[in-house]
N, C-alpha and C positions, 0 to 999 in steps of 0.2 A: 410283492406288496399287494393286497388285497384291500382297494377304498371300501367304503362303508357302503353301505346298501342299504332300501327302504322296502324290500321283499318282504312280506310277513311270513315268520314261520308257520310252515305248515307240518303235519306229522311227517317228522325229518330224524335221521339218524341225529345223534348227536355229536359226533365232529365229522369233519369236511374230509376226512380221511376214509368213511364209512360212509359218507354221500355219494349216491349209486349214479349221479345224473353228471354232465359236461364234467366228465372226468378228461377229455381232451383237452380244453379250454385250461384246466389246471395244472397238467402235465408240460403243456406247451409255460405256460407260465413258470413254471422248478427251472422245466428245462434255461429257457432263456434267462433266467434271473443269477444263474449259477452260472451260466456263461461270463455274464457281462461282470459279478462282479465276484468270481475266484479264477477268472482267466484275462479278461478286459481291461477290468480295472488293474490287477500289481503291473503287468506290462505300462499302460498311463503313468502309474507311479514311478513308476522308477524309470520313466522317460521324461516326465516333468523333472525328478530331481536329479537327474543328469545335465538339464537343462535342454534338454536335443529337439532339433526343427520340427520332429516328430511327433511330437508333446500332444499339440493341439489335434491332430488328425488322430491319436490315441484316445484322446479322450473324447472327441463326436465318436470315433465307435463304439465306445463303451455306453455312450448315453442314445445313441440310437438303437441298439442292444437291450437295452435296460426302457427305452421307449415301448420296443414291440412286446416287451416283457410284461410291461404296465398294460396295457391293451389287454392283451389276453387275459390280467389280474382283473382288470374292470370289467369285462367281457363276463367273466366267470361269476364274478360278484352278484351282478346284476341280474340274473338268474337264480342265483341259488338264496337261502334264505340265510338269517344270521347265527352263527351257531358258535359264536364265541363272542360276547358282550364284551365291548368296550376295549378291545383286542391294542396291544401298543403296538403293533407290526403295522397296521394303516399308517399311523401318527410318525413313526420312525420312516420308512417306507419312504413315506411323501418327503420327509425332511433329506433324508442324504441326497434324494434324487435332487431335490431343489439347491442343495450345494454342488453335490456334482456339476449340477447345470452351472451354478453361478463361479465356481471356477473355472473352467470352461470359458465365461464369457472372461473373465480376469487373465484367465493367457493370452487372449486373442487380446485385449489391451496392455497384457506387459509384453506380450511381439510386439504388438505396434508402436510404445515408445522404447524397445529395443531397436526397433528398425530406425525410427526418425531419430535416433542418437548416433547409430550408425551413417545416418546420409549426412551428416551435417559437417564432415569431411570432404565430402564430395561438392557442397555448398560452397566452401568456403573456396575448393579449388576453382571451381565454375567461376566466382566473381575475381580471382585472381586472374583466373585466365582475360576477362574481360577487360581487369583495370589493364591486361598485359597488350591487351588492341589498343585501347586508349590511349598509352604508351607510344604503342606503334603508329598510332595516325599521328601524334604528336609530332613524333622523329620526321615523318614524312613528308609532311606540312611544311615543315622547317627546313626538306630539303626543298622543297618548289619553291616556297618565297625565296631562296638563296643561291638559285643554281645562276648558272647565266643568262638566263633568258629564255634559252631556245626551247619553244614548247610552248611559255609561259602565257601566249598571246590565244585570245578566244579564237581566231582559224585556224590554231594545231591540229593535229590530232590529238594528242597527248591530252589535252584541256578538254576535247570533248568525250572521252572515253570513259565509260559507267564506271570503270574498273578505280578509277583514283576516290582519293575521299573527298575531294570538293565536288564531284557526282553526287553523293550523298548530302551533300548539305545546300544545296541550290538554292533553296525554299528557306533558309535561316536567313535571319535579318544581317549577318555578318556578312554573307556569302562574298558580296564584292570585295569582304577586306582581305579575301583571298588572291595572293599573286600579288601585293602589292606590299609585300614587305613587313608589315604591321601585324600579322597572325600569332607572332611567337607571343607576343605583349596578352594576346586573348586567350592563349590557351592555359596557365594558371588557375584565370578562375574557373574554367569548364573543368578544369580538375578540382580545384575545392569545390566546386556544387557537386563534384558527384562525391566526395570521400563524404561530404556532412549527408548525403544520403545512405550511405553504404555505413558511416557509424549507427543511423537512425535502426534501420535492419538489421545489424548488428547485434543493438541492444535487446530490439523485439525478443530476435531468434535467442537471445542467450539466455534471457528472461522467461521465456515463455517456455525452456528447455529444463531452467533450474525449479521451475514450479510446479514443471511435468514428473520429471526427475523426483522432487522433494515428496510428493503426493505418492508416487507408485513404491518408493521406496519406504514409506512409512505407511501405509495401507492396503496397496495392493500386493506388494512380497508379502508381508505379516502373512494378510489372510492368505495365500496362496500357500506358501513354504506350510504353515500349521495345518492347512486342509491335505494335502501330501503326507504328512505326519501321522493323523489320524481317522483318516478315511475309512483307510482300510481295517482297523478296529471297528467302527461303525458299520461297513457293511457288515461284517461278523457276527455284533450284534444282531442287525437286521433279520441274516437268514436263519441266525436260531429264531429269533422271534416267529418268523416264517413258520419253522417244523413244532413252536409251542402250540400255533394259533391250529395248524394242520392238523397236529392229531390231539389236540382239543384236553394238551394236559397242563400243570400248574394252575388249579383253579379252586379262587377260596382260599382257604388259608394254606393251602397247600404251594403255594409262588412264596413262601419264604424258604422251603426247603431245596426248590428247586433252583432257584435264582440264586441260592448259597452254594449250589453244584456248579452251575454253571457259571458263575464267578469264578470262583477258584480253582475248576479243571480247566475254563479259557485264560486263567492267568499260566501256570502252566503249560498249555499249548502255545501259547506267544513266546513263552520264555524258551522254547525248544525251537521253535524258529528262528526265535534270534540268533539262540547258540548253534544254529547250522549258518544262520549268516556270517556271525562270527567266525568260524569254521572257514569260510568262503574268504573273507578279505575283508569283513563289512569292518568299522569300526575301526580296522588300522591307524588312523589316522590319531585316535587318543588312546591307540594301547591297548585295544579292546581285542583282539586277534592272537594273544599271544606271540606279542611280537615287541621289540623296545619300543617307548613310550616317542616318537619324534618330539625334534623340542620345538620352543616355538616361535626360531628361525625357521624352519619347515613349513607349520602349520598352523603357527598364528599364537597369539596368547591366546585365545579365549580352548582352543582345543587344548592347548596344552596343560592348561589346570583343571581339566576336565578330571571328574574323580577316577579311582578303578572300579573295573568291571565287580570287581568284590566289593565294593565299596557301597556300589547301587544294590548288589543282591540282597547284599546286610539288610538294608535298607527297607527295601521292599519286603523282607521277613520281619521286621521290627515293625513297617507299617501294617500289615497285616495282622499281625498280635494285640497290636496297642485298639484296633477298632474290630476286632471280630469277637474279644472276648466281650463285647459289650453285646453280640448279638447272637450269640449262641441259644440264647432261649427265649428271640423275639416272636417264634412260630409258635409257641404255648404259653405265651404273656398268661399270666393267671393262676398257672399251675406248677404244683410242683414240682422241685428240680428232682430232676434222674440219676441216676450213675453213669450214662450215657452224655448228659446234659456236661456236667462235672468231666468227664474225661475229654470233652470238646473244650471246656475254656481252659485244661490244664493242657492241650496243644496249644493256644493260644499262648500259655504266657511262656510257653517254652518258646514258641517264636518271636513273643516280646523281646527275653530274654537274650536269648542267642541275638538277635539282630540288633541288640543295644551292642553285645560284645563283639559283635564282628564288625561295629562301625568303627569302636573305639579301637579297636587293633590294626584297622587300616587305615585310622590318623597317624601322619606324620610329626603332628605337630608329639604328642604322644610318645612315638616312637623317639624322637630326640632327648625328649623331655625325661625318660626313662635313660638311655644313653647318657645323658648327664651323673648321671650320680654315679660310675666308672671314671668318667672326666673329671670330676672334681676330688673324689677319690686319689687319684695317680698323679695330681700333678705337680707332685715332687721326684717321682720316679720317671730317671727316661726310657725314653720308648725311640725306637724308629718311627717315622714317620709313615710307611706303609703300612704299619698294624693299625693306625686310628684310620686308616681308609673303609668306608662302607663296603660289605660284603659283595660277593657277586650276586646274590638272592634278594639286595636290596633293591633292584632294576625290574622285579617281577614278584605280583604280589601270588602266594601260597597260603593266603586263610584259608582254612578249613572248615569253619564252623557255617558256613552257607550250606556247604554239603552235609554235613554231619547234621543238622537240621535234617535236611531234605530226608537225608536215609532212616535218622530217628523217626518221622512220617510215616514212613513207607515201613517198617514195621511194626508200627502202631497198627497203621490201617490192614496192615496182611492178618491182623488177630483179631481184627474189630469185629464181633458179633453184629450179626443183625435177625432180623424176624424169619427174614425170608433166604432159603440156599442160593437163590439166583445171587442175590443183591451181597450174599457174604463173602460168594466168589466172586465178583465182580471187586468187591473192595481191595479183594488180596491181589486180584490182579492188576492193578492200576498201584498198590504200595507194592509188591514184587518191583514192578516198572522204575520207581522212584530208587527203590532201591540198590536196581542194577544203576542206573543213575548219578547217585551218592559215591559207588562205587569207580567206573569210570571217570568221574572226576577227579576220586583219589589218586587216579594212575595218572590222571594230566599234571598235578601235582608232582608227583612223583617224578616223571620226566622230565619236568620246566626244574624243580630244587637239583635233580643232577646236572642237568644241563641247563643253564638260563639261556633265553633267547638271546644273539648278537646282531639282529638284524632288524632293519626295522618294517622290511616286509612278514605277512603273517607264517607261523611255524606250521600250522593245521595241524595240529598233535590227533592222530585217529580216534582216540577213545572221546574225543567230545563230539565224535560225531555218534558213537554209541551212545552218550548222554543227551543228545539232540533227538534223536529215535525215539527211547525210554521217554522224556518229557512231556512229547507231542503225542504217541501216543496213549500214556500216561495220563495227560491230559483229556483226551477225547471218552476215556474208559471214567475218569473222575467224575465227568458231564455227565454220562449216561448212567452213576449211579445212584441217582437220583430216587424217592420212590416213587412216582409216576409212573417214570418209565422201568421200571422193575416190574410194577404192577402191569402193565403191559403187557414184559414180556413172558410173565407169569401167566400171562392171559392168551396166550397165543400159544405155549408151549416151548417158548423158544428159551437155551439155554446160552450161561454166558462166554461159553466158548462160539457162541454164534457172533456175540456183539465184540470180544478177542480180535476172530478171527479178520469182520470186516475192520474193525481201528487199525490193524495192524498194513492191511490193504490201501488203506486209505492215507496212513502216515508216508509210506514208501512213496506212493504218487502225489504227493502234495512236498516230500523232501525234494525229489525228481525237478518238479514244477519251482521252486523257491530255487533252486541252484541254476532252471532256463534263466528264471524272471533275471536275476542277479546277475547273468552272464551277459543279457540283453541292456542293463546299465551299464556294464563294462563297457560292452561295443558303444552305446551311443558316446558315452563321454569321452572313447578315443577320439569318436569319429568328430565327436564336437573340439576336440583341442586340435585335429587336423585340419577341421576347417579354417580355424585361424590363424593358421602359419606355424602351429608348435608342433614338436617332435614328442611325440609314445615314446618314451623310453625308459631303462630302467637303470639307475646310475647306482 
């Protein structure tokens, strides 16, 4: 992130990428910024929602990381002149960091009334222990007023020895009515004055515990658990911001074209990492793994009527449809429509479409509602009772029309004309990708209807990790075909088996990296249910 600066320009290149001067200053900035938040940060994350000790010592590295990072960005800034007005990467930049930080401070305060919840076990034993001396000078007391004598008298020894409890109380106004029979009559009330103490403390501690408790659990989890959530989207944001502000493109009316690219190639890139987390185990928990649905004896009501994973995709392509055909020709407000123009909002409403039909086909409510009219149909005719049992297919959903979207996409875009050869192949090769995509999913399909899963750990069916592949890089190729950057790379000579080649580089080592990240939550939350006394196991 690059703060603002008061440098006036002077005859300067026009992006910062073709600025010949503290190109160190700049380089050291990429470099640490990418550090802290495509290596630093998913490690935090998925240490925080593990919940593991580790949490907080993850995230000061990340933010001291992301510190020297800033330094260098201001460092740079401050030198050079401004060569991108009004830039959102400052504005973004400053904001995640200032979350970052403020989460950061909100786990060092949900450990610390994790820990004082924890002690107050250890409280309660502490003051038992002591009513348990109190007890015991009681008993003791009771034997010296009672025994026979011997000792009892002040030139014993017995009587002068620090070691008894009438040593200790010398100085009390009672002290003489020790040894004279009369003590057992005193010792009641020195136990009610201390229990109406010990209730007083009591109530503080439980009061002051349910108010601590009420406050972190209604404001500090919120904000915490949701900044875990969506951080890491937001640095994403940030560093494309970063490479728009760098090489000084999206500018004028040209940031509605681009920010329609990268919209939509970064929705597609998240959806391929999901489905490699998927892939991994993530989501198990509502069915999201290809795996049986746990019920919610297991995993609670609120997961267990969690929708299906087809159920959100529909979804997600319906909401895309129902708001993009509105903006298809926001970048030539004015002008007339194209044939281009028109072939963008007839994707739209096929994704409208399709994503109305693939929600309603993964209503249950629907699916019974339909089943009915067979049942009412028959019900004069007998039947065995195992024919009206739901199929084995009904435990794993097999919509298709998420994918069959996807792949109608992906060859739309492999024919899509454009102006320029770079940008036309660049199209096909990012719809190719969707394509093979569409397809692997068909064979997930295909597997899970022969075979339904019986387990409720996940199946990892191989071809969705071929559709997690296809996605993410799919996605990165969508982003880049943009025309800026077409224009760019027109401008350089470079062709799009150059920008292929690296997506493809870059997809592998960021699969690689999300299966550590994901392996690194496993361990801590072993290691966090071992610390509490529970057994890893798998029953």
């Amino acid at each position: 992130m690059l703060p603002s600066s008061n440098v006036s320009a002077t005859a300067a290149p026009g992006t910062y990428y073709t600025f010949p001067l503290y190109s160190g200053s700049i380089l050291a900035h990429i470099i640490l910024m990418t550090a802290a938040w495509v290596f630093a940060l998913p490690i935090s994350v998925m240490l925080s929602i593990a919940r593991s000790r580790w949490a907080s010592s993850a995230q000061l590295t990340f933010i001291s990381i992301n510190a020297i990072g800033l330094l260098f960005g201001t460092i740079y800034n401050s030198k050079t002149p401004e060569l991108y007005e009004n830039n959102v990467h400052n504005k973004l930049g400053w904001a995640v960091t200032w979350i970052m930080s403020i989460q950061a401070i909100l786990g060092l305060v949900r450990k610390c009334g994790r820990a004082e919840v924890t002690t107050k076990p250890s409280y309660e034993t502490t003051m038992a222990r002591y009513r348990n001396v109190q007890d015991l000078e009681g008993i003791q007391q009771y034997r010296y007023s009672r025994d026979s004598g011997q000792g009892t008298e002040p030139s014993t020894p017995r009587n002068s020895s620090p070691s008894t409890p009438q040593a200790y109380d010398e100085d009390r106004e009672d002290a003489p009515m020790f040894g004279r029979g009369n003590d057992i009559e005193k010792q009641p009330e020195e136990k009610h004055g201390w229990w109406r103490i010990n209730i007083i403390n009591h109530f503080i501690s439980n009061r002051s515990l349910m108010i601590a408790q009420h406050r972190m659990t209604t404001y500090v989890y919120v904000l915490y658990d949701t900044t875990d959530r969506l951080i890491l989207i937001l640095g994403f944001a940030t560093l494309l911001s970063g490479l728009v502000i760098y090489g000084g493109i999206f500018k004028s009316d040209s940031i509605f074209g681009g920010m329609a690219h990268f919209v939509k190639g970064g929705i597609f890139f998240w959806y391929g990492l999901l489905t490699l987390g998927r892939v991994m185990g993530s989501f198990a928990d509502i069915g999201w793994s290809w795996n049986v649905k746990p019920p919610a004896t297991v995993v609670g009501a609120r997961k267990a009527a969690a929708p299906t994973a087809e159920f959100v995709e529909s979804f997600l392509i319906f909401l895309y449809g129902v708001t993009n055909v509105w903006l298809e020709h926001l970048g030539e407000t004015g002008s007339s429509w194209s044939a281009g123009d028109l072939e963008h909002v007839s994707i739209s409403i096929m994704f409208f479409g399709g994503g109305l039909c693939g929600m309603l086909i993964e209503s249950r409510a629907i699916r019974d509602l339909l089943n009915s009219t067979l049942a009412s149909s028959t019900t004069t005719i007998p039947f065995p009772s195992a024919q009206w049992q739901p199929p084995r297919t009904y435990g794993f959903s097999t919509n298709p029309l998420p994918a069959i979207i996807i792949l109608l996409l992906g060859m739309l875009m492999s024919g899509h004309h454009q102006s320029l050869m770079v940008s036309t192949k660049l199209h096909a090769m990012w719809g190719n990708l969707f394509f093979v995509a569409a397809l692997a999913r068909g064979a997930t399909y295909m597997l899970m209807y022969l075979s339904p899963p019986t387990s409720l750990l996940p199946s990892r069916p191989p071809s969705e990790i071929v559709v997690a592949f296809c996605l993410i890089s799919g996605g990165m190729l969508f982003m880049s075909s943009n025309t800026d950057v077409v224009d760019v790379l027109a401008a350089r000579d470079l062709n799009a088996m150059f920008v292929f080649t690296v997506a493809m580089g870059l997809t592998a080592l960021l699969m690689a990296w999300e299966v550590v990240v994901l392996a690194v939550k496993a361990w801590a939350v072993r290691r966090e249910v071992r610390a509490v006394g529970g057994v890893w196991r798998v029953v």
